[in-house]
Backbone as CSV, one residue per row, in Angstrom:
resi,resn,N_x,N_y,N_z,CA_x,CA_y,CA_z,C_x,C_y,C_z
1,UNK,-45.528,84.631,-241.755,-45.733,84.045,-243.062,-44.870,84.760,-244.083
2,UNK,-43.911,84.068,-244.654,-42.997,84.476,-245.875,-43.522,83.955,-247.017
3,UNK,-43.469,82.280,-246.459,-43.874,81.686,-248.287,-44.054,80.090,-247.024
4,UNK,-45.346,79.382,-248.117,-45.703,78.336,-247.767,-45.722,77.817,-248.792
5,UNK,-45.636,76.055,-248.326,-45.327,75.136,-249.534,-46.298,75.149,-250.564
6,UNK,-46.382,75.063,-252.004,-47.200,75.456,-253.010,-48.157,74.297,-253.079
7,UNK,-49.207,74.858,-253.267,-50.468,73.881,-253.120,-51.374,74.233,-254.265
8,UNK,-51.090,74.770,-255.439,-52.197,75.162,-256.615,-50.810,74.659,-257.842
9,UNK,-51.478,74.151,-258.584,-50.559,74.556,-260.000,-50.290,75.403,-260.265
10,UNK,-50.603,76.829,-260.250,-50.050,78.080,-260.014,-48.747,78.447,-259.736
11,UNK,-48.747,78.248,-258.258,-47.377,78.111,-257.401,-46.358,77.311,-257.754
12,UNK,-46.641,76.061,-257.952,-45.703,75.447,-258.587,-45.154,75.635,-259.545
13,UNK,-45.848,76.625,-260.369,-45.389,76.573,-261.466,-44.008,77.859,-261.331
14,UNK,-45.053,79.116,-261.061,-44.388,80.326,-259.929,-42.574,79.822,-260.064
15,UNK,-43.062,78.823,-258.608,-41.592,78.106,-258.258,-40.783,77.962,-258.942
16,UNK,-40.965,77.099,-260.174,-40.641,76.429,-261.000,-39.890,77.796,-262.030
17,UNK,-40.146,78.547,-262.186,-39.923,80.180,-262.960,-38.721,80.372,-261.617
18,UNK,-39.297,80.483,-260.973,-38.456,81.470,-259.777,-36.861,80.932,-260.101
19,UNK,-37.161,79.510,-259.716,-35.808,78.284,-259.532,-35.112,78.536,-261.453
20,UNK,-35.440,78.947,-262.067,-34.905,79.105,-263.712,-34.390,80.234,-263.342
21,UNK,-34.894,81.196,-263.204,-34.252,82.983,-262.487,-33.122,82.684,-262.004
22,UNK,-33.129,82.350,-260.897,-32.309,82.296,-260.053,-30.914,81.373,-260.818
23,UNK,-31.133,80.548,-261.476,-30.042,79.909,-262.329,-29.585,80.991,-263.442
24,UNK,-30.294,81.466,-263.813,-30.147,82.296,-264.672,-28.932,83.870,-264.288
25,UNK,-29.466,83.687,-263.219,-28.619,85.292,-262.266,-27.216,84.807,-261.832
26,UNK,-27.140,83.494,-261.497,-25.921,83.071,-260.836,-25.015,82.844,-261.999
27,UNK,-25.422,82.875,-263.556,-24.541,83.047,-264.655,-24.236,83.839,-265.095
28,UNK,-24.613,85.285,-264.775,-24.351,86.464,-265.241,-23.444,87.265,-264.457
29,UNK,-22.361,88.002,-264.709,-22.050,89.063,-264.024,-21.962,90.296,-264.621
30,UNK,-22.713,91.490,-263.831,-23.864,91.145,-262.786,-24.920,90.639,-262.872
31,UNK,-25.145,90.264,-262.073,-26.879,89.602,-262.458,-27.637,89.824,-263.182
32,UNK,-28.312,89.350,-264.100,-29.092,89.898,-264.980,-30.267,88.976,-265.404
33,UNK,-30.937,89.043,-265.763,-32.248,88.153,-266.024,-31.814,87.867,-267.669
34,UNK,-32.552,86.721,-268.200,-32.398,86.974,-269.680,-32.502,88.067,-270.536
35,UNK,-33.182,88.801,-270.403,-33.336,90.194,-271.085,-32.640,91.557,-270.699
36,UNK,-32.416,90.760,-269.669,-31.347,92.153,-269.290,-31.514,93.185,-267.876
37,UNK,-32.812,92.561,-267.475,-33.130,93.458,-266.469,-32.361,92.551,-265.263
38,UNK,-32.927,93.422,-264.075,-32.207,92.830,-262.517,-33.394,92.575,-261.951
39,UNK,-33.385,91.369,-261.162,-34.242,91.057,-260.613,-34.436,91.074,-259.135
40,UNK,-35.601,91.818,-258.726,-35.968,92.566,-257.255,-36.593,91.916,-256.821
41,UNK,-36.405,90.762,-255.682,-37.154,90.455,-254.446,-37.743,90.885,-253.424
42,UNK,-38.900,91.013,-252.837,-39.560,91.785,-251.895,-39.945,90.853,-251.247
43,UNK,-39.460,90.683,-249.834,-40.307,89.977,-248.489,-39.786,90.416,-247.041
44,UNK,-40.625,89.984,-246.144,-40.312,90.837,-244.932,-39.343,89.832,-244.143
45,UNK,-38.366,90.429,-243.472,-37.302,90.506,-242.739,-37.269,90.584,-241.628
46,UNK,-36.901,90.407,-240.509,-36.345,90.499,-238.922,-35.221,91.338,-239.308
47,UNK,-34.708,92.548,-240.001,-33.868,93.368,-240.015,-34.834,94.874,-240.022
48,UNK,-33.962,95.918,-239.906,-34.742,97.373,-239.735,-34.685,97.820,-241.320
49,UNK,-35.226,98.464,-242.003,-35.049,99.367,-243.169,-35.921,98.404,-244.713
50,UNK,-35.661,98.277,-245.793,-36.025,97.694,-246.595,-36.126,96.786,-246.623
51,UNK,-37.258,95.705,-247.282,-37.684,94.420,-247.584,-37.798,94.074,-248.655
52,UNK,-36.206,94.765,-249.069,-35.834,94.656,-250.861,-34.364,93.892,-251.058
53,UNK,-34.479,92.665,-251.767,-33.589,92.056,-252.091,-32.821,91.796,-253.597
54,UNK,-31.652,91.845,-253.816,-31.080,91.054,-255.145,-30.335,90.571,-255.020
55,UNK,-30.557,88.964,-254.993,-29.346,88.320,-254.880,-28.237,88.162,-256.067
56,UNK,-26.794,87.575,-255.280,-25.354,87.451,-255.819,-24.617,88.888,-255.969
57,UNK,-25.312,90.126,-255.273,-24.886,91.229,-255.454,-24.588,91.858,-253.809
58,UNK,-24.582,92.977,-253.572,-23.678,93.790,-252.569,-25.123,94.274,-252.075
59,UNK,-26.271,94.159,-253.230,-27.784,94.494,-252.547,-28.567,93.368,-251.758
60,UNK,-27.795,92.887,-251.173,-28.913,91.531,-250.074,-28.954,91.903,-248.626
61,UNK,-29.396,92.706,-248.332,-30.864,93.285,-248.492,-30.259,94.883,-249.434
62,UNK,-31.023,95.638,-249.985,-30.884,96.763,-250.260,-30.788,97.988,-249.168
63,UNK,-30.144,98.773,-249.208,-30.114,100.122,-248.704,-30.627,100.868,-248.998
64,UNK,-31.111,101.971,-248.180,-32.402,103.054,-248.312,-30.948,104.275,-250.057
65,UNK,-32.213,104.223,-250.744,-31.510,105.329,-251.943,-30.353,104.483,-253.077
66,UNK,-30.493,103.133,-252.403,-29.646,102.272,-253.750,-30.506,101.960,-254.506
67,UNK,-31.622,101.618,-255.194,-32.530,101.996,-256.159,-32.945,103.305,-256.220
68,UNK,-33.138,103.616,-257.508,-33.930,105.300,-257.702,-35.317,104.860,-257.694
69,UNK,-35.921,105.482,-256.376,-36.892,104.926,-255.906,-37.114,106.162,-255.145
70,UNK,-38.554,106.556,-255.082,-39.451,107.680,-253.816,-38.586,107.571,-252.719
71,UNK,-38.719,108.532,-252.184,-38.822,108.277,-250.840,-39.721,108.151,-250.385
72,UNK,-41.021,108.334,-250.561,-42.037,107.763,-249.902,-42.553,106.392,-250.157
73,UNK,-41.674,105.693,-251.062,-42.468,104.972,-251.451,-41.320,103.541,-250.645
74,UNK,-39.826,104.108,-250.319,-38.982,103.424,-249.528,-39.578,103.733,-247.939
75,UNK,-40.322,104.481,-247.655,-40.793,104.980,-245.928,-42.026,104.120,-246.197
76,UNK,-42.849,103.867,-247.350,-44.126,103.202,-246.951,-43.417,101.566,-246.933
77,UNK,-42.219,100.909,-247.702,-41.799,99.394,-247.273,-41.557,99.444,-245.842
78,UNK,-40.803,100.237,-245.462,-39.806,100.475,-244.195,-41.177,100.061,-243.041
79,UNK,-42.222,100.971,-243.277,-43.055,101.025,-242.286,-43.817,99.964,-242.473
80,UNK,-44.060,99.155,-243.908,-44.459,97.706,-244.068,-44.224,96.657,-243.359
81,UNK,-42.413,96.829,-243.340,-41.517,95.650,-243.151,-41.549,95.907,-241.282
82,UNK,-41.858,97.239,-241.125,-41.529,97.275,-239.461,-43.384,96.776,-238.842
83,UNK,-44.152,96.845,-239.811,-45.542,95.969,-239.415,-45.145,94.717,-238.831
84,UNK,-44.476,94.540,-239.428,-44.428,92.753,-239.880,-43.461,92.426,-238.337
85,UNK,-42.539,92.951,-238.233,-41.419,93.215,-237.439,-42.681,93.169,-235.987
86,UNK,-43.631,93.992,-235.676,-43.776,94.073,-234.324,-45.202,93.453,-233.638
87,UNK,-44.780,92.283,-233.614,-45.144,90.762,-232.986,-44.001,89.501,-232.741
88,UNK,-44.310,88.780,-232.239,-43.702,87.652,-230.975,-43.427,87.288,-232.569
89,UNK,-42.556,86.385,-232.623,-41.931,85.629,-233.886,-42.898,84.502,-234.733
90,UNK,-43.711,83.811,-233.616,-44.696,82.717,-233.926,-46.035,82.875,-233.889
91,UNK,-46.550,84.586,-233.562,-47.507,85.298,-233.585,-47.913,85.545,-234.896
92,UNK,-48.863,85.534,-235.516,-49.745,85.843,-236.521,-50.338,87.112,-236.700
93,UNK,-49.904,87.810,-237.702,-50.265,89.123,-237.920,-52.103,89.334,-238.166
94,UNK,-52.298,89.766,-236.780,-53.984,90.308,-236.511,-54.582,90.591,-237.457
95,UNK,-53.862,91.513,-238.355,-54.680,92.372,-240.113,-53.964,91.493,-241.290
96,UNK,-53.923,90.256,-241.021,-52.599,89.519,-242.688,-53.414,90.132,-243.694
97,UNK,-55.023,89.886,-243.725,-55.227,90.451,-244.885,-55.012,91.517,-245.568
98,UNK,-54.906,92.616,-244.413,-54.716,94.038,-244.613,-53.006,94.675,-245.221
99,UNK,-52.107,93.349,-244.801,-50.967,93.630,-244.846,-50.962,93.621,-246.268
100,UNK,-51.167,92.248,-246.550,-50.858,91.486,-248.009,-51.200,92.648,-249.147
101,UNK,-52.807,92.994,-248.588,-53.091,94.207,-249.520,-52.097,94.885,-249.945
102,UNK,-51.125,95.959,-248.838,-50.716,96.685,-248.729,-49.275,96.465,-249.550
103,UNK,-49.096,95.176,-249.149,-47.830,94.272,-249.758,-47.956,94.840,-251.313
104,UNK,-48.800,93.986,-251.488,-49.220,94.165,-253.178,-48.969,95.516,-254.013
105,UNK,-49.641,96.181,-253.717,-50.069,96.934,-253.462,-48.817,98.262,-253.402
106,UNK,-47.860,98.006,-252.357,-46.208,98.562,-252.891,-45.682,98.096,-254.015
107,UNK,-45.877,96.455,-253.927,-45.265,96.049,-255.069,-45.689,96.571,-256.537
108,UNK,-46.606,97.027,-256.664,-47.303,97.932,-258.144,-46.512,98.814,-258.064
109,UNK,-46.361,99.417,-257.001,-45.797,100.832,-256.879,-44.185,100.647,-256.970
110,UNK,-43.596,99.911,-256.738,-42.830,99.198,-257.002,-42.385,99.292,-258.673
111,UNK,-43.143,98.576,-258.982,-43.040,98.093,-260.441,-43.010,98.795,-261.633
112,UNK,-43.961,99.806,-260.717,-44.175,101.278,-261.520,-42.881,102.142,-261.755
113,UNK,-42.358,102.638,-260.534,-41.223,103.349,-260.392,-39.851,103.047,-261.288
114,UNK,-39.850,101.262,-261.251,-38.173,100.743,-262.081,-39.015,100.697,-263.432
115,UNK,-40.020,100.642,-263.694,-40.321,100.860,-265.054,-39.501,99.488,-265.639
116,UNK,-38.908,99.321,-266.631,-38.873,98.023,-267.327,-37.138,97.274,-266.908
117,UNK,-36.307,98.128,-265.588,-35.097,97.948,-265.426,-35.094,96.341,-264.555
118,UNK,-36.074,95.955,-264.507,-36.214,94.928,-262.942,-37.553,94.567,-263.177
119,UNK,-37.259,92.794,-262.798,-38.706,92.215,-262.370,-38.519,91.876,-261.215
120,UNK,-40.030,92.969,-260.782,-40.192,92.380,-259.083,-40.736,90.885,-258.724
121,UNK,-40.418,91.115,-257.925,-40.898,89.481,-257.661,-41.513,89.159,-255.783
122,UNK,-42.546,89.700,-255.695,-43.468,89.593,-254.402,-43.348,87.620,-253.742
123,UNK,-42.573,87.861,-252.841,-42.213,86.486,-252.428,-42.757,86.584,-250.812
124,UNK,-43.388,87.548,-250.331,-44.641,87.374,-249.209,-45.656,86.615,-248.992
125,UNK,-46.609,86.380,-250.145,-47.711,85.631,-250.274,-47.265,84.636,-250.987
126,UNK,-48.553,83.823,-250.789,-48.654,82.441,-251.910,-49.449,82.528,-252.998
């Protein structure tokens, strides 16, 4: 589970933000959100290391120490993203609830760390 089709007005709406972003980034160089920040995608991957993205840049996916970011707090995605990583492809993660938590949950920690440079943007759940 990455992202499922939106089923609340919520989501749609979500979407609807996301799809303006994303127009928004592909006019800037470098990317930039209206205000100025960069905008950080988080979802899990079939690759090894971070489940940190910014697109139209050289960061799709990010590298461990290209954000000023913990290191513990890049070893707790790593070990997130390698959760996610170890099951059959069409297998269903046994603890989702437990993950998502956890998801979240970085993502604060996350959010915390870039302080006002970047909006994250948790694209795991619905």
């Amino acid at each position: 589970m990455v992202f499922v089709d939106p089923e609340t007005e919520e989501q749609r709406s979500r979407l609807a933000h996301w799809s303006w972003q994303d127009r928004s980034l592909q006019s800037t160089t470098p990317p930039r959100l209206e205000d100025g920040r960069r905008l950080i995608r988080v979802f899990p991957e079939w690759i090894s290391g971070l489940p940190l993205w910014e697109n139209f840049t050289e960061n799709y996916p990010f590298e461990r120490d290209a954000l000023p970011l913990s290191s513990e707090l890049q070893d707790a995605f790593e070990a997130w993203n390698e959760h996610w990583q170890n099951r059959d492809i069409d297998e269903e993660l046994p603890d989702l609830d437990r993950w998502l938590a956890e998801g979240r949950e970085l993502v604060a920690r996350l959010r915390d760390e870039l302080g006002d440079t970047a909006d994250v943007r948790a694209e795991f759940c619905a």
